[in-house]
C-alpha positions as CSV (number, residue, x, y, z in Angstrom):
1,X,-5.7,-123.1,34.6
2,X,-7.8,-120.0,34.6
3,X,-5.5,-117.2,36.7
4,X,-7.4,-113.5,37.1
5,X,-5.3,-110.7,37.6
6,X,-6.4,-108.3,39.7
7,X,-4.3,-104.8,39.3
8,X,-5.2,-100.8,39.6
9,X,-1.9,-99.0,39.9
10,X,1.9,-98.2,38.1
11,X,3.9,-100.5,40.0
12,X,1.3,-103.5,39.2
13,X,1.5,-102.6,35.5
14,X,4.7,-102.9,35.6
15,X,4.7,-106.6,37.2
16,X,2.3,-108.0,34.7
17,X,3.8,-106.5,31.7
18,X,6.5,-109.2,33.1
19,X,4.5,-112.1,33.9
20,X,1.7,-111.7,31.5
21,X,3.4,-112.8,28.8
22,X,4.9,-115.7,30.1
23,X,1.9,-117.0,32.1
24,X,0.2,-117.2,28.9
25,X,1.9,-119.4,27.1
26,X,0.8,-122.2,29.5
27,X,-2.8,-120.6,31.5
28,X,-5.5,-118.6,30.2
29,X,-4.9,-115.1,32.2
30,X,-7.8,-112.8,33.3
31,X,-6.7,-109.1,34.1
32,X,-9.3,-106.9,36.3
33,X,-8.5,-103.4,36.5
34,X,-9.9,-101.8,39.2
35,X,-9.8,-98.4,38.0
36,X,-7.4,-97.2,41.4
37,X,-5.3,-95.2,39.1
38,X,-8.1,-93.4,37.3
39,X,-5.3,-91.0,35.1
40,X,-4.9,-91.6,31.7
41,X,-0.9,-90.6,32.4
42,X,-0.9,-93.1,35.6
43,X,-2.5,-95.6,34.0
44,X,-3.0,-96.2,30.0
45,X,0.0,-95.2,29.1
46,X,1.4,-98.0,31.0
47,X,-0.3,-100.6,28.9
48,X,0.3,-99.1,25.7
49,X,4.2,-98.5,25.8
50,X,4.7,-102.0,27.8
51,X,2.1,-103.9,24.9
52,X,0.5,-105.1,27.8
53,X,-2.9,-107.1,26.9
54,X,-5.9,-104.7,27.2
55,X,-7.9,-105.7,30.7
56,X,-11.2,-107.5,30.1
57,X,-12.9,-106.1,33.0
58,X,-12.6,-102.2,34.7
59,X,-14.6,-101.5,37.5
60,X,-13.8,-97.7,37.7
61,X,-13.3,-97.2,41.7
62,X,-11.8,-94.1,41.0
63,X,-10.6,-91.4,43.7
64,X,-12.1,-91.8,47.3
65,X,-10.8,-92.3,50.4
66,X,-8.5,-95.6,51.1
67,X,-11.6,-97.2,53.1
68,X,-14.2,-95.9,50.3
69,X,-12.2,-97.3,48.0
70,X,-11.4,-100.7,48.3
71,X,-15.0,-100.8,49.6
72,X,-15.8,-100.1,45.6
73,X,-13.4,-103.0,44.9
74,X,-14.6,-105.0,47.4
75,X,-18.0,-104.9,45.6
76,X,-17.3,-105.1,42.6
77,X,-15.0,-108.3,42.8
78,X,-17.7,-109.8,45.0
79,X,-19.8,-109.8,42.3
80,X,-17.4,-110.2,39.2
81,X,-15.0,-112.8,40.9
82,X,-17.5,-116.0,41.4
83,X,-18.9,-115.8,38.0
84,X,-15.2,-115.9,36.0
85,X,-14.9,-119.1,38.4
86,X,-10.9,-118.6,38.8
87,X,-8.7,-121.3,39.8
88,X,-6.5,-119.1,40.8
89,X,-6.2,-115.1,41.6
90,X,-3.1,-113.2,41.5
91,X,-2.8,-109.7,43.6
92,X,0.1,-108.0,43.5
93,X,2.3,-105.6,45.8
94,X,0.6,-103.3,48.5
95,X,-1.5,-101.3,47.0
96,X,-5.4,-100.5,48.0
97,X,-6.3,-103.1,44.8
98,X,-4.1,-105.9,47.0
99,X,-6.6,-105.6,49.5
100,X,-9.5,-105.8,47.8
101,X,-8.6,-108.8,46.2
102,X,-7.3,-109.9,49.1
103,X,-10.6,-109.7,51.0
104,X,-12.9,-110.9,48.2
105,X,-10.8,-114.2,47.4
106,X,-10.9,-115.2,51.2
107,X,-14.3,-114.1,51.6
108,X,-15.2,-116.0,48.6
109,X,-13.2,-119.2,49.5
110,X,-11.2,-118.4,46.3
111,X,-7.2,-119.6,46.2
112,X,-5.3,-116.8,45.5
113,X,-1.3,-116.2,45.6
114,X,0.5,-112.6,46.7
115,X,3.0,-111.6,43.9
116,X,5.7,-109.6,46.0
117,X,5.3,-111.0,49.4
118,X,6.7,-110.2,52.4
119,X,7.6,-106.9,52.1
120,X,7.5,-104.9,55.8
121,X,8.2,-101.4,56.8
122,X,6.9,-101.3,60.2
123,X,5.2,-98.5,60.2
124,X,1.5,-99.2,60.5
125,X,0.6,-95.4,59.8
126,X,1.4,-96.8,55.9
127,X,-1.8,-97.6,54.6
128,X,0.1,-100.2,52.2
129,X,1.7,-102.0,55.2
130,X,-1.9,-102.7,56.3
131,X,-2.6,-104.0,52.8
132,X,0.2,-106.1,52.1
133,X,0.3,-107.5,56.0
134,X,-3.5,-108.6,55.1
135,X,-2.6,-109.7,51.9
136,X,0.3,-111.9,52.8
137,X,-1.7,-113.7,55.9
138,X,-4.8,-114.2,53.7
139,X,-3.1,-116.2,51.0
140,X,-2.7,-119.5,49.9
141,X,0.4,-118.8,48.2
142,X,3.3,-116.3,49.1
143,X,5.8,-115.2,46.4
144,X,8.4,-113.8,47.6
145,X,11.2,-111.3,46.0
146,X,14.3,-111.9,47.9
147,X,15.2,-114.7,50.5
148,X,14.7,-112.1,53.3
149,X,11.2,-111.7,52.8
150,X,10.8,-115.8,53.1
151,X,12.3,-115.4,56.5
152,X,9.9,-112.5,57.8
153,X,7.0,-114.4,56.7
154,X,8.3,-117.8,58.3
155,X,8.9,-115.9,61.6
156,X,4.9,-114.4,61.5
157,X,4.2,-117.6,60.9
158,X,2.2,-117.0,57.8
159,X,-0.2,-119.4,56.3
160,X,0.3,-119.4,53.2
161,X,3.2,-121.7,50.9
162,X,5.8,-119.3,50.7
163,X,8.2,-119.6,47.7
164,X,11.4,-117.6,46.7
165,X,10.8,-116.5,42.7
166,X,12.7,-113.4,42.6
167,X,11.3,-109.6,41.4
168,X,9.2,-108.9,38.7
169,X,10.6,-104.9,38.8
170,X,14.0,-106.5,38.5
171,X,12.4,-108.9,35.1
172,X,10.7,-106.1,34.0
173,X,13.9,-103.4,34.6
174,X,15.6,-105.8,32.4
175,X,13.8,-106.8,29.6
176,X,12.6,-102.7,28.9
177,X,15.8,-101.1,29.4
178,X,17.2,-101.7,25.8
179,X,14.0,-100.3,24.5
180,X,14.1,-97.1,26.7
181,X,17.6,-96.6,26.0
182,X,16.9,-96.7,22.1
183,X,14.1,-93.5,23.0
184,X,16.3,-91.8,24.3
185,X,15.2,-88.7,27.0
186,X,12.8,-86.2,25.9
187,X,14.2,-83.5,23.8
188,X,12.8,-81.1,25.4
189,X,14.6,-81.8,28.4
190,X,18.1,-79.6,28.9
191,X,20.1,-82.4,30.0
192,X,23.4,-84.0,29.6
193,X,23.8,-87.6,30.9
194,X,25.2,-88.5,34.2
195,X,25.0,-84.8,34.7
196,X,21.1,-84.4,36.4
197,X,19.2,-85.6,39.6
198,X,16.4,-88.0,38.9
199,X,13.6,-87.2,41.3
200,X,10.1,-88.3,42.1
201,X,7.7,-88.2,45.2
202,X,4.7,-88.9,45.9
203,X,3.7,-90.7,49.2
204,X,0.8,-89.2,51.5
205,X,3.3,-88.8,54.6
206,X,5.8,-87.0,52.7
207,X,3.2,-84.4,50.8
208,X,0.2,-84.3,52.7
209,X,1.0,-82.0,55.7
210,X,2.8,-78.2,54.9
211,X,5.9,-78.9,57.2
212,X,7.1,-82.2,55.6
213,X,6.6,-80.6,52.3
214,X,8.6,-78.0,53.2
215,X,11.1,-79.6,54.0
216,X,10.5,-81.4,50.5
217,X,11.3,-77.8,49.2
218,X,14.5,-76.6,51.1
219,X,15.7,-79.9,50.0
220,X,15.2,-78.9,46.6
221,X,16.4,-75.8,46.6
222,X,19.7,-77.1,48.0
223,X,20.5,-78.4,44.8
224,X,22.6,-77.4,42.7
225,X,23.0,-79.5,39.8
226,X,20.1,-79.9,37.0
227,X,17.2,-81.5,38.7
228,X,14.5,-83.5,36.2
229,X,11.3,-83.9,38.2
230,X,8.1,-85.3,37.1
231,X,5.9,-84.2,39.3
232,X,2.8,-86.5,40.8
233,X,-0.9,-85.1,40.6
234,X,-1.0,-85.5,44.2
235,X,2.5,-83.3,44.9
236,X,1.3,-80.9,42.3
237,X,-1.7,-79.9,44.1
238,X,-0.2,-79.8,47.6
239,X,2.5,-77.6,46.5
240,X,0.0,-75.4,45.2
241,X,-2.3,-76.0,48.4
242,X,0.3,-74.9,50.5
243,X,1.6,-71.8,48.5
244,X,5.3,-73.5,48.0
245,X,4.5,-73.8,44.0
246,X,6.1,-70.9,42.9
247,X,9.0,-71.6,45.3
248,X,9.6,-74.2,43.4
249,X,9.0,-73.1,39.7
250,X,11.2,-70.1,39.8
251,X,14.2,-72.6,40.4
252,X,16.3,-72.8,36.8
253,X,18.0,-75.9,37.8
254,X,15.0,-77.5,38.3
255,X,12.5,-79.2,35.6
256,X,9.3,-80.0,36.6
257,X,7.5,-82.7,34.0
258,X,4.3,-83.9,33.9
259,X,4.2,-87.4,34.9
260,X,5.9,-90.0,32.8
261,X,5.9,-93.7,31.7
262,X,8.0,-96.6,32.7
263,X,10.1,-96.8,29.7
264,X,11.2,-93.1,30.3
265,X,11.2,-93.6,33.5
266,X,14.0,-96.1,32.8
267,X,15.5,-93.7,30.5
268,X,15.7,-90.4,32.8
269,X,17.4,-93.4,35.4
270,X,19.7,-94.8,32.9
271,X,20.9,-91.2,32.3
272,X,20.7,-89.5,36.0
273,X,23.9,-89.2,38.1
274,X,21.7,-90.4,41.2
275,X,18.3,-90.3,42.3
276,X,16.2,-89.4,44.9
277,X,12.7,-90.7,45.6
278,X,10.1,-91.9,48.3
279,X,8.7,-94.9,45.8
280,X,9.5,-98.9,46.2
281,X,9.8,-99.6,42.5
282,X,12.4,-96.3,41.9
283,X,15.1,-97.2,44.9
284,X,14.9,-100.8,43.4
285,X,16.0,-99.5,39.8
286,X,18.5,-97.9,41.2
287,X,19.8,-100.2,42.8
288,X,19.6,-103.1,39.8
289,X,21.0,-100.0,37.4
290,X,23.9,-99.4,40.1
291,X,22.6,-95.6,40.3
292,X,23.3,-93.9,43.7
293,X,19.7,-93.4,45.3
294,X,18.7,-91.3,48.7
295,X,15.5,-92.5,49.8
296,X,13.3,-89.8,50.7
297,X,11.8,-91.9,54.0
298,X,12.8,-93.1,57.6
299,X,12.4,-96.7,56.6
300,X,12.3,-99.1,53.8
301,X,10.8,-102.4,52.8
302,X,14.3,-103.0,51.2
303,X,17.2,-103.4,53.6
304,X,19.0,-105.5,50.7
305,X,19.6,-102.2,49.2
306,X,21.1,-100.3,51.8
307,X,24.5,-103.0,52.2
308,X,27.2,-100.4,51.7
309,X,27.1,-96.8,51.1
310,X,25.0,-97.0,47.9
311,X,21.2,-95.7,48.9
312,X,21.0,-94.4,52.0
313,X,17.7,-93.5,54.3
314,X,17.6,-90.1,54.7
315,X,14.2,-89.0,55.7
316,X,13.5,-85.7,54.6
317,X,16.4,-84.0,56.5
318,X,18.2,-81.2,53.7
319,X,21.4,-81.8,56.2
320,X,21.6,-85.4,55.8
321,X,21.2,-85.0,52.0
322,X,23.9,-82.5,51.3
323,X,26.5,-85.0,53.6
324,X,25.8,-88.0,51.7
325,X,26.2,-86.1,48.6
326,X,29.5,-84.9,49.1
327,X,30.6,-88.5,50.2
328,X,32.1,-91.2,47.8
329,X,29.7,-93.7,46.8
330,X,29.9,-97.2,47.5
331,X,29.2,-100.1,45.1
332,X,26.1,-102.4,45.1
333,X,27.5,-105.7,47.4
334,X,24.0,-107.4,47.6
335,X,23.7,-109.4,44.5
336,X,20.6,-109.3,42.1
337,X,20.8,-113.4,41.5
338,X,18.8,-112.8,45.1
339,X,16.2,-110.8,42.9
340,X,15.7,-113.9,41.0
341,X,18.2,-112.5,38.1
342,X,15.9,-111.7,36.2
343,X,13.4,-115.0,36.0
344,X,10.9,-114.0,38.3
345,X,8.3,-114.4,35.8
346,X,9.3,-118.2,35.0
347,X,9.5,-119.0,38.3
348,X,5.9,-117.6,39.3
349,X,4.6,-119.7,36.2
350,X,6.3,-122.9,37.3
351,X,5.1,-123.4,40.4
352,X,1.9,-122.4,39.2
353,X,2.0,-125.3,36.7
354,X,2.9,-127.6,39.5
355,X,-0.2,-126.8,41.2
């Protein structure tokens, strides 16, 4: 079977450097990148350090706005997609590349399956909960994480087959974790382990405007403890924007990084004391690596995470952070067989086999 991949961002990297190789072994795999994440940092590295195979089609969409953007994809699949003549098309996750395959497969009459189905926040001001609400309702085949996201897409009475495979992150988490623990953390970094604060943030709702960001900063500078932060393009140039840069800077406990791969991602995760972050894929490491996590949003796609007292929603509100910090953690009580344990990846393949 001939299956095209169609990715353009970190987190969808991540999720064929998981399936890639096992789909494989039994299909011939086409990966389109649409050029989303147009960084070399956000972007190439990913497929070096993960060995992932080099895409055999880049259509360079680049930086625009979300509707000028997939509206590059759009075209460019339109043309590329008929003449590969896929049997199948994979999109993955919720990202402005979902859509855009999303749209061209249906418009082109083109089977394709969701990788990561399922997933709601309900808040419609998310661009990605348009894209992955479009995705999952234009697909002929719905994979779903966990068991919970099988029952939200029964109850919208989606189209699509929907099947339970597990997460690739978690697949993915597991199989690179020995090999970022055997790099070790940057030496540059002054850092013991299980002694820092993981950090990362990035989303447009939490950066974009000057009073969320600030309270971004007195959250920071309520810290006390050594703080490793690599800090987003987007964040980088908002702080700046707003004049909050130097607020930041001038804090010793806190080390700002340039942006950094998945494998020391893992690493800086492995070794932090907890974390705190506004990304899907972070508050799910966590949560596999049984790392204490304070999401940095009002909502989550995740409520598996949340059982107990071991991540915790806190907006962007410095006084909710500070409580939950001086509280005892709770252990993680949901269990990650419901992630699919690990075999994701195999399970994607073998219903794709069956087809």
């Amino acid at each position: 079977m001939r299956v095209v991949s169609v990715v353009g961002a970190r987190p969808q990297f991540i999720k064929i450097a998981a399936l890639s190789p096992v789909l494989r072994r039994r299909h011939e795999e086409i990966i389109v990148h649409t050029g989303q994440h147009y960084d070399f940092l956000l972007s190439q590295v990913f497929f070096d350090q993960l060995k992932i195979p080099k895409p055999d089609y880049f259509l360079g969409a680049g930086s625009d706005t979300n509707a000028k953007q997939v509206s590059k994809m759009v075209a460019a699949l339109d043309d590329l997609l008929p003449r590969l003549k896929p049997d199948l098309v994979l999109v993955y996750g919720d990202t402005n590349s979902t859509l855009a395959g999303a749209l061209t497969t249906a418009y082109n009459h083109i089977c394709f399956g969701h990788v990561e189905a399922g997933l709601r926040s309900y808040q419609k001001e998310m661009p990605e909960e348009t894209n992955r609400i479009v995705a999952d309702h234009l697909a002929d085949f719905l994979f779903c994480p966990t068991p919970n996201k099988v029952q939200i897409l029964k109850s919208e009475k989606a189209r699509g087959q929907t099947v339970w495979t597990g997460d690739l992150m978690l697949d993915a988490a597991l199989r690179f974790l020995p090999l970022a623990r055997q790099n070790g953390l940057d030496p540059h970094l002054n850092v013991a382990n299980g002694e820092y604060i993981y950090i990362t943030l990035h989303r447009a709702e939490n950066v974009d405007t000057r009073l969320r960001l600030e309270k971004v900063v007195r959250i920071l500078e309520g810290l006390k403890e050594p703080v490793v932060f690599p800090i987003h393009p987007r964040t980088q140039a908002r702080l700046k924007k707003f004049r909050f840069w130097e607020r930041v800077k001038k804090r010793k406990n806190i080390q700002m990084i340039k942006p950094v791969g998945f494998l020391q991602s893992l690493a800086l995760l492995d070794g932090a004391r907890l974390c705190l972050t506004d990304s899907g894929g972070l508050q799910r490491e966590a949560f596999f690596f049984d790392r204490p996590c304070l999401i940095l949003r009002s909502t989550t796609e995740w409520p598996e995470i949340l059982k107990g007292n071991f991540s915790r929603l806190v907006d962007l509100n410095p006084s909710a952070v500070r409580k939950w910090m001086s509280k005892e953690k709770g252990k993680r009580s949901y269990p990650l067989r419901l992630f699919g344990g690990g075999r994701a990846a195999e399970n994607i393949v073998r219903f794709i086999s069956s087809l």
